[in-house]
C-alpha positions in Angstrom: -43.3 145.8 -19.5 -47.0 147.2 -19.5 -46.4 150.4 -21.4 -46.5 154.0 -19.6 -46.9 152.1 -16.0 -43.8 150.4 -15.0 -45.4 147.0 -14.5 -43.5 144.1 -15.3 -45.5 140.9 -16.3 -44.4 137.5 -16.3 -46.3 134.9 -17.6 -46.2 131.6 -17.3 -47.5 128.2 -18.3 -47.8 125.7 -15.3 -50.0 123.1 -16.5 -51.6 121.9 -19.5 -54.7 119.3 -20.0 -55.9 118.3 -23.4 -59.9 117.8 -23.2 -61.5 114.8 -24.3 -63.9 116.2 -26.8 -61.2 118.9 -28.0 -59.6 121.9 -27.1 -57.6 122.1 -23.9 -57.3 123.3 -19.9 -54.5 125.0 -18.9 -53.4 126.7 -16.1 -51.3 130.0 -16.2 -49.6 132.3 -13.9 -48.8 136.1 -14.4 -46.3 137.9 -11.6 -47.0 141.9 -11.5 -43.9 144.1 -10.4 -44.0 147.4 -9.9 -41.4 149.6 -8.3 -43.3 151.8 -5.9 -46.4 149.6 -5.8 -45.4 146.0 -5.5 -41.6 146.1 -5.4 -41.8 142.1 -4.8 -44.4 141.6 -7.1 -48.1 140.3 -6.9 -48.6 136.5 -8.1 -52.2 135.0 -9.3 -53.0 131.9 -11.4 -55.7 131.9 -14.2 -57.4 128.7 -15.6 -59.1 129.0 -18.5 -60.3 126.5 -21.4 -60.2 127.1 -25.3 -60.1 125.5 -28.5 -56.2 125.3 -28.3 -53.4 126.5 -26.2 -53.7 130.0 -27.4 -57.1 130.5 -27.1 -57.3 129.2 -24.3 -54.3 131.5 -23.1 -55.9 134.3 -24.3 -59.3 133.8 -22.7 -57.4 133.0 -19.2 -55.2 136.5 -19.9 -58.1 138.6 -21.0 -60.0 137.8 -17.6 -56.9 138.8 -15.8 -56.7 142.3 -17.6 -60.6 143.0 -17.1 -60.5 142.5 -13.6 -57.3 142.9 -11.7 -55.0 144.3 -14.0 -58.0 147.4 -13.8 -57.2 147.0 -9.9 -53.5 147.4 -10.2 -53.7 150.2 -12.7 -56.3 151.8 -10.4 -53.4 152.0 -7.1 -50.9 153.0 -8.9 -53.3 155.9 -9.8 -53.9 156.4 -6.1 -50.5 156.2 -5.5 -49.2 158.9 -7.9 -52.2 161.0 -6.5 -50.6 160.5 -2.8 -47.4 161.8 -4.2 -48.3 164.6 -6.5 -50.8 165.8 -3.5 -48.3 165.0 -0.5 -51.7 163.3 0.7 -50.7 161.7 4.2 -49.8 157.3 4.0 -50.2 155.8 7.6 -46.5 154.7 8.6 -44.8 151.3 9.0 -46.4 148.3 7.7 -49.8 149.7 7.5 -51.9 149.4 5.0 -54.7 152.5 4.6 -58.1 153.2 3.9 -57.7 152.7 0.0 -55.6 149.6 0.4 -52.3 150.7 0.0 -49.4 149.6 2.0 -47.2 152.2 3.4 
């Protein structure tokens, strides 16, 4: 669990490829739940290289917290505004102008 946000991550390895001058590819996954933002949960790959698995791991996670873990955390934000401001969410299916599905 992310602490203070309520996400749930789950990691995964999927694939791994050692390279033939050293170090290795390898392909990860990460599922995002969240239960008032993504109740199902959000799924995205990484693929990153390194010098070994971990590194490799690392660089692929790193990217994935600069860029759309900052997204995530930046919705729930919105969302907790629309709540603590009663700020009106289109009905059904919708999603609205800041990209949040009703």
């Amino acid at each position: 669990m992310l602490q203070d946000s309520g996400f749930i991550l789950l990691p995964q390895l999927v694939h791994l490829q050692p390279l033939d001058k050293g170090g290795v590819r390898i392909t990860t996954t990460i599922q995002t739940h969240h239960p008032t933002l993504e109740p199902d949960g959000v799924f995205e790959y990484q693929h990153s290289t390194g010098n070994s698995v971990q590194d490799s791991a690392r660089k692929g996670f790193d990217l994935w917290a600069q860029t759309d873990l900052v997204a995530l955390l930046d919705a729930l934000i919105l969302v907790r505004f629309q709540v603590e401001t009663n700020y009106p969410r289109p009905s059904g299916n919708a999603v609205d102008s800041f990209g949040v599905r009703s």
